[in-house]
C-alpha positions, 0 to 999 in steps of 0.5 A, spaced: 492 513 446 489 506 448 490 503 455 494 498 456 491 491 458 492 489 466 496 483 467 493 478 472 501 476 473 503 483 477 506 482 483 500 484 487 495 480 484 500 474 486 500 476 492 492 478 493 492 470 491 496 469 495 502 466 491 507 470 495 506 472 502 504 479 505 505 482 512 498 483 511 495 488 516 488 489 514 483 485 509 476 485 507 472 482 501 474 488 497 481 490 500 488 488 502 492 492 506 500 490 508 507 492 509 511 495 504 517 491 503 521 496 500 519 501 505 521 509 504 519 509 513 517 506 518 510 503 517 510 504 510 503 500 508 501 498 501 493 499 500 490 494 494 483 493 492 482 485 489 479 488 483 483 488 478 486 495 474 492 497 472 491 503 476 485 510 478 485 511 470 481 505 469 478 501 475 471 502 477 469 509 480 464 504 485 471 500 487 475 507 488 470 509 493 470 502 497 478 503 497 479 511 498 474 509 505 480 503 507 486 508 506 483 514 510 482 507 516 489 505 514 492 512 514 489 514 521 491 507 524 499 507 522 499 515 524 497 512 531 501 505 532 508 510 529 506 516 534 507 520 527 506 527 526 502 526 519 501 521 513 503 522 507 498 519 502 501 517 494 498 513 488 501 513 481 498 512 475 503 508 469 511 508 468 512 516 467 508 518 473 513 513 476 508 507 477 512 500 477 507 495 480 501 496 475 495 494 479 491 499 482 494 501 489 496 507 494 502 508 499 500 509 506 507 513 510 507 515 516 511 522 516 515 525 522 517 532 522 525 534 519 525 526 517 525 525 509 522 519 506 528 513 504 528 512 496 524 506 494 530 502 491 531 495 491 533 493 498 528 488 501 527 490 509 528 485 513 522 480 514 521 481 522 521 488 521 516 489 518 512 483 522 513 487 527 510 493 524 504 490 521 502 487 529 503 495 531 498 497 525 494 490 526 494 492 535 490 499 533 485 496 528 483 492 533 
């Protein structure tokens, strides 16, 4: 089965553009990191290389590697700013594995014991909320 091509219009895209605002928490020349709007707990932080890949299954292995370093940095920081018992670390790959936004990305959630994820429905957090999640993760990452 061929892969399907990589829309530049996707929402990530646009928000690496800069064409929609992002709580961002981190950003470097190969990555952006911000909160995710429908988040599934507290902290729930969105890693996103800038180069373009619907997703794993067809991004460059050298942009994977660079990515994986940031996830593991934004892993530790959100664990930390939310005093979280663990992270639990997610990426989906195309619709049938769950995937809804087709560029390359990783869910970063802080987890605390006896605390299930909230759905990822379709109800928006409130901007200050996440604001103020994003300066706890900005604070530990110095």
């Amino acid at each position: 089965m061929p892969m399907t091509a990589y829309d530049d219009k996707n929402i990530f895209a646009r928000i690496l553009r800069g064409e929609i605002p992002s709580h961002r928490v981190y950003e470097d020349d190969q990555v952006v990191a911000f909160m995710d709007v429908m988040p599934q707990g507290a902290g729930h932080t969105l890693v996103v290389p800038r180069a373009p890949s619907r997703n794993l299954l067809d991004a460059d292995p050298a942009v994977i590697g660079g990515v994986i370093a940031i996830v593991q940095k934004i892993a530790r920081a959100v664990k930390e700013a939310f005093a979280a018992d663990g992270v639990t670390i997610m990426q989906f790959n195309e619709a049938a594995a769950g995937q809804t936004v087709f560029h390359l990305h990783f869910h970063v959630i802080p987890r605390f014991e006896g605390v299930a994820l909230q759905r990822h429905s379709g109800e928006m957090e409130k901007p200050e909320v996440l604001s103020a999640n994003a300066e706890k993760v900005k604070r530990v990452l110095g």
